[in-house]
C-alpha positions as CSV (number, residue, x, y, z in Angstrom):
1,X,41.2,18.0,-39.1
2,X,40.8,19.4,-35.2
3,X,43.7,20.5,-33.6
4,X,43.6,17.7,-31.2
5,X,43.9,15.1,-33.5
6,X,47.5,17.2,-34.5
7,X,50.8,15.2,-33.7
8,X,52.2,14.3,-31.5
9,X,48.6,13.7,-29.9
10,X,49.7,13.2,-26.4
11,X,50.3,17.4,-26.6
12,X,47.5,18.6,-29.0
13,X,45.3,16.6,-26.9
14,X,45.8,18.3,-23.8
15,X,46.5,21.8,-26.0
16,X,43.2,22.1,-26.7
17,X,41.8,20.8,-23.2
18,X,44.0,23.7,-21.5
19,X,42.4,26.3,-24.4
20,X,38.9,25.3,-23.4
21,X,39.2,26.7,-20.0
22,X,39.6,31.1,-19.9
23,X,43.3,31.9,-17.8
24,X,43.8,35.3,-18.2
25,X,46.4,36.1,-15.7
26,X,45.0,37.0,-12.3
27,X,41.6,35.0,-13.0
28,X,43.5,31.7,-13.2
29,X,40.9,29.9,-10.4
30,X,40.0,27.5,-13.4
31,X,42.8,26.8,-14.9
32,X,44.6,26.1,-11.3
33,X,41.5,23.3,-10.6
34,X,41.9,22.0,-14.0
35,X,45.7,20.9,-13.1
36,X,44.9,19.8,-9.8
37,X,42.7,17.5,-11.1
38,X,45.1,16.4,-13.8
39,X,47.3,15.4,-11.5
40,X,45.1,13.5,-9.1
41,X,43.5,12.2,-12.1
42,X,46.8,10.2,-12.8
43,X,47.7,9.4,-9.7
44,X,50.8,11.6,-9.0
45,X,51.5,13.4,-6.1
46,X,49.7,17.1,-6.6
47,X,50.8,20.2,-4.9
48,X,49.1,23.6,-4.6
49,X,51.1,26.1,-3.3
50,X,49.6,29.5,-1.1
51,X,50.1,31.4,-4.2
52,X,48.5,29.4,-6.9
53,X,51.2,27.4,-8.5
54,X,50.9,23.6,-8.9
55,X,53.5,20.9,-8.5
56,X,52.9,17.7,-10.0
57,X,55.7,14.9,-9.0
58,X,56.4,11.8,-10.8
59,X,58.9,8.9,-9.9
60,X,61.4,8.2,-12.9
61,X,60.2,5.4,-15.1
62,X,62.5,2.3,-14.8
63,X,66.0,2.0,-15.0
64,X,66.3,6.0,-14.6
65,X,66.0,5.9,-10.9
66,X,69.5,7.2,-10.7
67,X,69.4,10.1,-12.9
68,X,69.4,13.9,-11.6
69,X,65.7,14.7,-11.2
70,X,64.4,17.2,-13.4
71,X,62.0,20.5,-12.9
72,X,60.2,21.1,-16.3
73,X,58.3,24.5,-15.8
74,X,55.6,26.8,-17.6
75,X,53.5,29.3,-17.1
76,X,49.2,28.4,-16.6
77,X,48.1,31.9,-17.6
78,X,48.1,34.0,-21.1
79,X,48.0,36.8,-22.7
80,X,44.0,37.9,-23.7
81,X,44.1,40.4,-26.7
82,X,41.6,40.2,-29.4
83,X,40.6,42.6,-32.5
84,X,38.9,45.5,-31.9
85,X,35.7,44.2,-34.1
86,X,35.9,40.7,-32.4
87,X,32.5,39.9,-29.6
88,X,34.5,37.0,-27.9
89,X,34.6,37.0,-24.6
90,X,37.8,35.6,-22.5
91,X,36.0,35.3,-19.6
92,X,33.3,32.6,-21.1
93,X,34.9,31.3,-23.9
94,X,37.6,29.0,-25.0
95,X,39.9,30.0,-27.5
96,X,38.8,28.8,-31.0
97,X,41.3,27.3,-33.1
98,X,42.1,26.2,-36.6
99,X,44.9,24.6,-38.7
100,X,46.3,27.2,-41.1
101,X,48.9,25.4,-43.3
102,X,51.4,24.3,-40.9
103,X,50.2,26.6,-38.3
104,X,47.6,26.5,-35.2
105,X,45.8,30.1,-34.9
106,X,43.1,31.9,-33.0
107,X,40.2,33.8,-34.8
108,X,40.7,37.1,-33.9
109,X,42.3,36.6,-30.2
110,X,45.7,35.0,-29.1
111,X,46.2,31.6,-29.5
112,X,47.9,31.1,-25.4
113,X,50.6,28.8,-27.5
114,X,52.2,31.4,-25.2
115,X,52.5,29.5,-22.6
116,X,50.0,26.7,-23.4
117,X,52.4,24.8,-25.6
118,X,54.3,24.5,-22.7
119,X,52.0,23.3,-20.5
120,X,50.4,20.8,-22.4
121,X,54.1,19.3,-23.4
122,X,54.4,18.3,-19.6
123,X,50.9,17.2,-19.0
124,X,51.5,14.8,-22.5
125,X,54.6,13.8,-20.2
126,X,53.0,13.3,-17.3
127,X,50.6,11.0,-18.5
128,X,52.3,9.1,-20.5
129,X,53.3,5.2,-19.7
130,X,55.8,4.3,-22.8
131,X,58.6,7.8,-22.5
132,X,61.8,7.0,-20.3
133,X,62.5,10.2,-17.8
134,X,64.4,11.1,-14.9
135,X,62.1,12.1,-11.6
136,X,59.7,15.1,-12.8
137,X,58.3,18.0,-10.6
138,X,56.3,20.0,-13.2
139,X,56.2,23.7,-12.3
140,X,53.4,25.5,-13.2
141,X,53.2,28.9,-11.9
142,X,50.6,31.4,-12.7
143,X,50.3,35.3,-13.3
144,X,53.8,35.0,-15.1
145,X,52.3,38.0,-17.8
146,X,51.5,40.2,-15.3
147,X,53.9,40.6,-13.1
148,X,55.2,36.9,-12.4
149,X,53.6,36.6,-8.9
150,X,53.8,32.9,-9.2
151,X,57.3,33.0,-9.5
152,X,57.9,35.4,-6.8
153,X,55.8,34.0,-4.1
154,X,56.9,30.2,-5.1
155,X,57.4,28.2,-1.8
156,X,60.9,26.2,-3.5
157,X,60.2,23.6,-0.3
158,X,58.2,21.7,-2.9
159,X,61.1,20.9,-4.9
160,X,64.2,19.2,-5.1
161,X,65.6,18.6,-8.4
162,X,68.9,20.0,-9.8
163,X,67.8,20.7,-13.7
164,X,65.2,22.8,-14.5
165,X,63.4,23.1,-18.4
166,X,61.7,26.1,-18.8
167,X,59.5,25.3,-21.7
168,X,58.8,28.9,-22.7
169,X,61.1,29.8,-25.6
170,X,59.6,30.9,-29.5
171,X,62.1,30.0,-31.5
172,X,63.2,26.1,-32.2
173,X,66.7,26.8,-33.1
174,X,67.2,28.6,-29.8
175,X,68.6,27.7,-26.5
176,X,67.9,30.3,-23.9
177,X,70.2,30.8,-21.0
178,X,69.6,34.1,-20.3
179,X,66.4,36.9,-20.1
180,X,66.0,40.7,-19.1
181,X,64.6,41.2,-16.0
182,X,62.0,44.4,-15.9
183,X,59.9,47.2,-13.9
184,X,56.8,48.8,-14.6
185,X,56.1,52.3,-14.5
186,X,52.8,53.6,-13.9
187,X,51.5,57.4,-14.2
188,X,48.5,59.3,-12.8
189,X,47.7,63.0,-13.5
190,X,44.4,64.9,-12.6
191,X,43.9,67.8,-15.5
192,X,41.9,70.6,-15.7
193,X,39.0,70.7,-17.7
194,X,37.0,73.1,-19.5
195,X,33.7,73.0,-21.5
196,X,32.4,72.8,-24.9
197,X,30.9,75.1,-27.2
198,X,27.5,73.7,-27.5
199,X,28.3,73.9,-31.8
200,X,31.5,72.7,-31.4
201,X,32.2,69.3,-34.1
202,X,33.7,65.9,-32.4
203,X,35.1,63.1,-34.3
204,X,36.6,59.5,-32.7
205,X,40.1,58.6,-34.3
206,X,41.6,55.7,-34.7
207,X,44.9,53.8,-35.6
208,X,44.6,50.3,-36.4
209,X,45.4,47.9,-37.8
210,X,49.5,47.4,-36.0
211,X,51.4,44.4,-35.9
212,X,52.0,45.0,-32.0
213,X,53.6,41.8,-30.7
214,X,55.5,41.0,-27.2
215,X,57.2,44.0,-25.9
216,X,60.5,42.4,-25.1
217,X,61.0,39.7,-28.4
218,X,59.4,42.4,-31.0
219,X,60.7,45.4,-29.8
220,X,63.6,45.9,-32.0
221,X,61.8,44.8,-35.0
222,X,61.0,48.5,-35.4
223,X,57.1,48.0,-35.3
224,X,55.1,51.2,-35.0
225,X,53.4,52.2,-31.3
226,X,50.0,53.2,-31.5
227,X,49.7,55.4,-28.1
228,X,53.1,57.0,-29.6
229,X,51.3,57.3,-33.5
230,X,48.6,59.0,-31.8
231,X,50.0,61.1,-29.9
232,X,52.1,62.4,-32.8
233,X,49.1,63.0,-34.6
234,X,47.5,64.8,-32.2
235,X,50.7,67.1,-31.8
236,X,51.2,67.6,-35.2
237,X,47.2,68.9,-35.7
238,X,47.6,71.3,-32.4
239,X,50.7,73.1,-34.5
240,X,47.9,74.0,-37.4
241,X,44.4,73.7,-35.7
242,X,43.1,74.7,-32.1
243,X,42.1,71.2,-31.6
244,X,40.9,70.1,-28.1
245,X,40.7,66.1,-26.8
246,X,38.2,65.0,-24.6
247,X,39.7,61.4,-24.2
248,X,42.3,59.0,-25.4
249,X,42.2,55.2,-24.9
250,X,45.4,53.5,-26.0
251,X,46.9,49.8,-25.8
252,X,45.8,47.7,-23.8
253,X,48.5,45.1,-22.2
254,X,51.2,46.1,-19.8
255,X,53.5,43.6,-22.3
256,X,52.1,44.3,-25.5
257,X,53.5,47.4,-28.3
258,X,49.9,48.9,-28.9
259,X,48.3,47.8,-31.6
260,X,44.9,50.4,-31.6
261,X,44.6,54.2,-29.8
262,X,41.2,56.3,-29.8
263,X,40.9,59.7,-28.8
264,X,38.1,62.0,-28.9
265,X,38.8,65.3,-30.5
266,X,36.5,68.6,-30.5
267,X,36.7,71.9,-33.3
268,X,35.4,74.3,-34.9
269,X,32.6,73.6,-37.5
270,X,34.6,76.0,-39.5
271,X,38.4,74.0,-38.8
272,X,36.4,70.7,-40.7
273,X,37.7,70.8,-43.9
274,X,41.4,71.7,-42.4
275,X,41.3,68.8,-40.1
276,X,40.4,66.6,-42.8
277,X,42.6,67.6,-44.8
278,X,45.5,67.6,-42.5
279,X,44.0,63.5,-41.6
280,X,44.7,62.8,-45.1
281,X,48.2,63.9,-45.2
282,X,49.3,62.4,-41.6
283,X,48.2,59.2,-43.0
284,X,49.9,59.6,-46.4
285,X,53.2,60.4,-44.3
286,X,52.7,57.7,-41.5
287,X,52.0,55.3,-44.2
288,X,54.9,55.9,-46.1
289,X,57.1,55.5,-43.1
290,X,56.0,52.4,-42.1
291,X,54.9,50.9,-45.3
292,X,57.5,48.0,-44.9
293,X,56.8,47.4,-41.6
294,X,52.9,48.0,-41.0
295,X,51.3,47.3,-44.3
296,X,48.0,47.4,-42.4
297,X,48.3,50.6,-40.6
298,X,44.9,52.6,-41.0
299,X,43.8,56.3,-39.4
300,X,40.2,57.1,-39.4
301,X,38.2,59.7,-38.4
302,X,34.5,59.5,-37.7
303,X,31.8,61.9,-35.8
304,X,31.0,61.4,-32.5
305,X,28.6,63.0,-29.9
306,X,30.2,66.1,-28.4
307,X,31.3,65.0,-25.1
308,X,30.5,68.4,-22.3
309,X,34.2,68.6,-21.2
310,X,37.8,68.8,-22.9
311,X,40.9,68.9,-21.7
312,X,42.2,72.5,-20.6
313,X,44.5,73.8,-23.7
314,X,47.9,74.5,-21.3
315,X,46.9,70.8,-19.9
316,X,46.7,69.2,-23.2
317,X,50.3,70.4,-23.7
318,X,52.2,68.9,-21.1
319,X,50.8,65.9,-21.6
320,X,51.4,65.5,-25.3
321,X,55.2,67.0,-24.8
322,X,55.3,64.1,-22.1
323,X,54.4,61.5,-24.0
324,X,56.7,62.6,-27.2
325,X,59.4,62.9,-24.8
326,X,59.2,59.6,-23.7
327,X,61.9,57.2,-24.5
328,X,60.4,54.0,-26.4
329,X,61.5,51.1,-28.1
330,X,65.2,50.1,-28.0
331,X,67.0,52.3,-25.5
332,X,70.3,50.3,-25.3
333,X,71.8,47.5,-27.1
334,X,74.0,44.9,-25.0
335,X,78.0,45.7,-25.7
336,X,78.7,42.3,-25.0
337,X,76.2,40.5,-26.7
338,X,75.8,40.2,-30.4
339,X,72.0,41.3,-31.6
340,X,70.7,41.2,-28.1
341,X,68.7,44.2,-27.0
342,X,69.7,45.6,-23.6
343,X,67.3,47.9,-22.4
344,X,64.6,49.2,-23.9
345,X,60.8,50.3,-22.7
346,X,57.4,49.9,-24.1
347,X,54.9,52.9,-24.0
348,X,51.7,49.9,-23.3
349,X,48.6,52.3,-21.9
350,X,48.0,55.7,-22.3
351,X,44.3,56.8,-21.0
352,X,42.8,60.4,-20.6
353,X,39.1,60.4,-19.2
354,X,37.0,62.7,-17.1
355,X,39.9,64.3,-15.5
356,X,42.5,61.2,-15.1
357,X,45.6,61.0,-17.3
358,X,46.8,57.5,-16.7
359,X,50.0,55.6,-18.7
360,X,51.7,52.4,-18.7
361,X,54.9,51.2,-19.2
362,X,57.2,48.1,-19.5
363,X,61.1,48.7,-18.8
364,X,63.1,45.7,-19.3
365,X,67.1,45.0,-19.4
366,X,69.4,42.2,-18.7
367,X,71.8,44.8,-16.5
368,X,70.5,45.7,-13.4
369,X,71.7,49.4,-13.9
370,X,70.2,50.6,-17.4
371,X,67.1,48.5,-16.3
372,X,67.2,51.6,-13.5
373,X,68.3,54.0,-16.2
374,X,65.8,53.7,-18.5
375,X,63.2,53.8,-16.0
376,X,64.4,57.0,-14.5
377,X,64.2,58.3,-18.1
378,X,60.3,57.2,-18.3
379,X,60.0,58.6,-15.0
380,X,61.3,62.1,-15.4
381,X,59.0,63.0,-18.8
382,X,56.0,62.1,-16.4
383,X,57.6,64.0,-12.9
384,X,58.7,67.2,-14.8
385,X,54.9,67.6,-15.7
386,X,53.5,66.8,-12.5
387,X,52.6,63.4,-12.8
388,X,52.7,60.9,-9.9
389,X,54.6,58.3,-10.4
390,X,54.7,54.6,-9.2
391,X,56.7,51.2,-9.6
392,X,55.9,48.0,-9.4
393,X,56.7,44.3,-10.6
394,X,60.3,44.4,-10.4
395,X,62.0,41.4,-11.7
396,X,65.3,40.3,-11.7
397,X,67.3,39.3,-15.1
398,X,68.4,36.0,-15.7
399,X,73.0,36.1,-15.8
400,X,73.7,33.6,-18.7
401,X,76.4,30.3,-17.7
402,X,77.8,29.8,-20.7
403,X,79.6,27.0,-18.5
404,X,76.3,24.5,-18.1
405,X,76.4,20.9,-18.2
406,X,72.3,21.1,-19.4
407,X,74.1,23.4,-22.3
408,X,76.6,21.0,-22.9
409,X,74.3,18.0,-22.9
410,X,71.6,19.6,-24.9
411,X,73.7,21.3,-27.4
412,X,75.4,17.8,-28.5
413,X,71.8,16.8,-28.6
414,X,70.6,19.4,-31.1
415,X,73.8,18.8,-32.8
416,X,73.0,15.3,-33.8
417,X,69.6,15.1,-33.6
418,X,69.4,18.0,-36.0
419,X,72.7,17.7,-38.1
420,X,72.9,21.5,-37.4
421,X,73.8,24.3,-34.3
422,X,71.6,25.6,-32.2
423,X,71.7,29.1,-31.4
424,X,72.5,29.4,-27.8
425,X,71.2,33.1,-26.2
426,X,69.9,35.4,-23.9
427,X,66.8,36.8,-24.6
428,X,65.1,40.4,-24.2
429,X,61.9,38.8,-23.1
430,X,61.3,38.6,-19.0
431,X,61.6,34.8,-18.3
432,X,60.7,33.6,-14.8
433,X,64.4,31.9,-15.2
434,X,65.8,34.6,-12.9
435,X,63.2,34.6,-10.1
436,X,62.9,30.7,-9.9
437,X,67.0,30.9,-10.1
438,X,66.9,33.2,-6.8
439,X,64.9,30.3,-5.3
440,X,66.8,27.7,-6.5
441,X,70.5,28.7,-6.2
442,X,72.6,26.6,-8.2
443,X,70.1,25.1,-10.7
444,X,71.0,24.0,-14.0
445,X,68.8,26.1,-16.4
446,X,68.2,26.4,-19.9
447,X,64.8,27.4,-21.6
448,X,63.5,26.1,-25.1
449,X,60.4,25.6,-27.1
450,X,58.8,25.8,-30.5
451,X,58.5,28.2,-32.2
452,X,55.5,31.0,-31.8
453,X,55.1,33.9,-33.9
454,X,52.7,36.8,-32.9
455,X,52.8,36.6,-29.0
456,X,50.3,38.7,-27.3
457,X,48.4,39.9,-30.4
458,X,45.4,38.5,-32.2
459,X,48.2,37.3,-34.9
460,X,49.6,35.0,-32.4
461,X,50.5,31.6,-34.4
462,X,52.3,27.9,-33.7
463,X,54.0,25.9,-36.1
464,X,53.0,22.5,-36.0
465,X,56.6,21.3,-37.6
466,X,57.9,22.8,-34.8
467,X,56.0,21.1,-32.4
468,X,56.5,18.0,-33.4
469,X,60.6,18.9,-33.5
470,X,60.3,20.3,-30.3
471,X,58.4,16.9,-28.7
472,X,61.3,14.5,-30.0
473,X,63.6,17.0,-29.3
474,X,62.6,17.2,-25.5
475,X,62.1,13.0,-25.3
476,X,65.7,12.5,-26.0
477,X,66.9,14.9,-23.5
478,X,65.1,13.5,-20.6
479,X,66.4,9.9,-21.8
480,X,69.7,11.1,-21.4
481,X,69.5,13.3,-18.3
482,X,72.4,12.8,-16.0
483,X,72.9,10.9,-13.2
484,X,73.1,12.2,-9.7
485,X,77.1,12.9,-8.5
């Protein structure tokens, strides 16, 4: 069976339309056309904004003319991250899928269920001629993984409705009505160099083979860091060999926990043997620590052509002491909030070539101050070496209402659609709940979805169960929106 011909088919349908077309955030040209023409296609009133987002409008069906008119809203672009050994190419290709069980997966690249499950939900609404609604304005904004542009530059003169459903939640017990707003910090240092002995040995390693995973819903799940793993490593060598690096290239997504790092290392032909034998027992230890958690962590070691420059020895150190003094994972767990992770940071891109020493990083909390906090903590590892240091892509957090008449309405809804609770939140991930809200004051908001596992990693995954929960789930609430006071 083909993913499109999945259940409910309305969604798969346009699922694997969506997936055919490359929307990597920032190159979302195609995609933006694609729902341009989806909406003229049916008819409906089709808005592109200066920015890039797309409003589609559709009058309530009959007898609903009265109700609140709803805003459901997701995101065009996703995440592209594939396997080191995969040849795809994201800016060609459409994602190939396959039914796995009860799941929908990629091979070897994200699935963009993140936020293409979304998407397609409202285009099967959109289209359809036999589901009762309120008034829809479907929202979809673009670049919300890199820095939610879309959100931030939205023109909010193209709508007018009161309720908004942010269809971009993993889990499809969960209710969202709160996120963590973020900042990015970004580092640049220029090192000194110095040259290699023309009988010097070089060898590429590698770690591979890490979960990795979203940066803000993974991040407490203790999952290792591969720019952090590596840089260990390389600290740990330095206190029993005079090893010198030529260049590191770690992570790749601002929002991702690294999954791969490669450095190029330089010795002595006669510090082989001891290097090797100090590989084997890093890895023994490594392994041990994470067996639980990264059963498929590998480190190899294989030669390489001896590159003519290294980074200068007293150079080397400040960055390696930089990077070990970095704060990463779970800085700060919320006081007030049962589970929910605070602040915390994500070490995403650590690169060292020809002079540059470049990093990455993701801060995110829900409190406005230890979002600051942790970020001055980032920054200050970086400034006391010299680095120069940059922010950008502040976003605001998203204040829960625990007081919401959508919460109300869809909690009964759960409740007895279901014959179980929901599990009402706030999440550590950066919804664009919090920008739109700033917008839109005084919108109703609550975010749901099904449920994803695996987001921004080649492991990404959609239950199709879930789905299909999440589709009947969705068709009663918009039967019994509200009407307008």
């Amino acid at each position: 069976m083909e993913v499109k011909e999945l259940a409910p088919k309305a969604l798969w349908v346009n699922f694997a339309g969506l997936n055919a077309i490359p929307r990597a955030s920032k190159k979302e040209t195609r995609v933006i056309r694609f729902m341009v023409d989806f909406g003229h296609s049916l008819g409906l009133e089709t808005i592109q904004d200066s920015i890039g987002n797309v409003v589609i409008k559709k009058p309530a069906t009959a007898g609903m003319e009265d109700r609140q008119t709803v805003i459901l809203q997701s995101h065009l672009d996703m995440v592209h991250q594939k396997n080191s050994d995969s040849n795809f190419d994201f800016d060609t290709q459409g994602i190939d899928m396959h039914i796995d069980g009860d799941w929908v997966r990629a091979k070897g690249t994200t699935l963009g269920a993140d936020n293409g499950i979304g998407v397609a939900t409202i285009m099967g609404i959109l289209a359809a001629s036999d589901i009762p609604h309120p008034a829809i304005e479907a929202l979809f904004t673009i670049d919300e993984e890199t820095g939610m542009t879309g959100a931030k530059q939205l023109d909010p003169t193209n709508l007018s409705g009161s309720i908004l459903l942010n269809l971009d939640t993993e889990e499809d017990h969960e209710l969202t009505i709160g996120c963590a707003g973020g900042i990015d910090t970004n580092t640049i240092y220029n090192y000194k160099q110095q040259a290699v002995a023309a009988d010097d040995l070089a060898f590429e390693l590698s770690i591979k083979g890490l979960l990795g995973g979203h940066s803000g819903m993974d991040i407490h799940k203790g999952r290792a860091n591969a720019n952090k793993l590596m840089n260990r490593l390389l600290h740990d060598a330095l206190q029993v060999l005079p090893l010198q690096v030529a260049a590191i290239d770690g992570g790749s997504l601002r929002n991702a926990i690294p999954r791969e790092s490669k450095a190029v290392v330089v010795l002595d032909k006669a510090d082989e043997q001891s290097f090797k034998s100090f590989l084997a027992q890093f890895q023994n230890t490594i392994q041990a620590e994470y067996r639980s958690i990264e059963p498929g962590l590998k480190i190899n070691a294989v030669p390489s052509e001896l590159p003519s420059h290294v980074v200068a020895p007293e150079e080397l150190k400040k960055m390696i002491y930089a990077i070990y003094t970095l704060p990463n994972g779970v800085f700060r767990m919320s006081p007030d909030i049962a589970n929910l992770v605070e602040a915390s940071s994500n070490l995403a891109r650590v690169i060292v070539k020809g002079g540059d020493f470049i990093t990455q990083s993701l801060q995110r909390s829900s409190v406005e101050s230890s979002k600051t906090d942790v970020a001055n903590a980032v920054a200050s590892a970086f400034e006391l070496m010299g680095c120069n240091v940059s922010r950008s892509g502040d976003y605001p957090g998203w204040k829960p209402n625990a007081d919401s008449d959508i919460l109300r309405l869809m909690t009964e809804l759960y409740r007895t659609t279901f014959n179980e609770e929901p599990h009402v939140n706030a999440c550590h991930a950066g919804l664009e709940c919090g920008i739109l809200g700033a917008h839109l004051p005084g919108m109703d908001m609550i975010s749901f979805g099904p449920t994803i596992h695996g987001a921004h990693s080649p492991d990404e995954c959609v239950k199709i169960s879930s789905v299909q929960k999440f589709w009947t789930y969705l068709l009663k609430v918009l039967s019994q929106i509200p009407v307008k006071s």
